[in-house]
N, C-alpha and C positions, 0 to 999 in steps of 0.2 A: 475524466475523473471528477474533475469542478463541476460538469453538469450533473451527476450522479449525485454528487454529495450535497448539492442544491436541492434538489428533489427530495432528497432525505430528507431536509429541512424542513422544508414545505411540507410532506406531508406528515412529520412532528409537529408542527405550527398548528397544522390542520389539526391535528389529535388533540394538542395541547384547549386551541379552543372550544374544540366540541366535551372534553371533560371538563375543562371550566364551566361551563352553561348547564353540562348535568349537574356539576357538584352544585350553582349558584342555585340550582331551581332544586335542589335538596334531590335529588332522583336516586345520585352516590351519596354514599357517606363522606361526609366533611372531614374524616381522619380523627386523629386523637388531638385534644387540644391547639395545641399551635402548629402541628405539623400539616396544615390544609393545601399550603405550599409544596410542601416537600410529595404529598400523599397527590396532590394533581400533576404533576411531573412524572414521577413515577409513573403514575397509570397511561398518561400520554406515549411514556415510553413502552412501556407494554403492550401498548394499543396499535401505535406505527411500527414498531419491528418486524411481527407477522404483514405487515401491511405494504410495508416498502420491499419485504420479503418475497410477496405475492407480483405487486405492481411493477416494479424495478427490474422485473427477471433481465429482460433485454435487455437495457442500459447496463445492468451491472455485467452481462458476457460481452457486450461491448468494450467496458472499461477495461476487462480482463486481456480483452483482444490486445489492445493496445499498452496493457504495460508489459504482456509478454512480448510484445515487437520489440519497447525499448531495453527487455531484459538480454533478447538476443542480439541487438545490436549494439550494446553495454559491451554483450563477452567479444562480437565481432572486434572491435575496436582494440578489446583488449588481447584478443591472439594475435590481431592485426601490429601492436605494439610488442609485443613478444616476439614474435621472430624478424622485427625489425631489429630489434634489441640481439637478437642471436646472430643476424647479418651481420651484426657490426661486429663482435666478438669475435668472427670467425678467422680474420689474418690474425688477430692476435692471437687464437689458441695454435692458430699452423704456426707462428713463430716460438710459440712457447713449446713445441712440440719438437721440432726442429734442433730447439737450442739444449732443450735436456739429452737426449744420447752425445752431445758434445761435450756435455759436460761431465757427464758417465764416463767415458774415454780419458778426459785429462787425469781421472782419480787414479 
């Protein structure tokens, strides 16, 4: 997932300076007064989305691979703690089970 999300990066980085160099050489519009900042990010971001969208494909079904392994072996762990948990319970409810018709009978 860290490699994926590096990559993403990168190739924002990458966007980021190629619309800076068009906005510097006047090619984009420079945005409305002081927003030149705001207006080159943006379009960075617009420009890598499709982009990392396109490039990424395998990386990102990679990433996917592996966090549904750690989602299945999240639940594994966790059924796995569950019916340890019901093990354990189990003389108690035969005793608790055991002890109610006796106490039916005393009434």
């Amino acid at each position: 997932m860290l490699r994926y999300t590096l990559m993403r990066l990168g190739i924002f980085a990458g966007c980021l300076v190629v619309v800076w160099g068009l906005v510097y050489s006047e090619v984009v519009p420079r945005g409305l007064g002081a927003s030149n900042g705001m207006w080159v990010v943006l379009l960075a971001l617009v420009l890598s989305a499709p982009i990392s969208f396109v490039v990424l494909r395998k990386e990102r079904d990679r990433a996917s691979v592996r966090i549904v392994e750690r989602v299945d072996r999240a639940k594994a762990n966790l059924e796995a703690n569950r019916s340890q948990e019901d093990g354990e319970d189990e003389p108690v409810r035969a005793r608790q089970e055991t002890a109610a018709p006796a106490r039916g009978q005393a009434s």
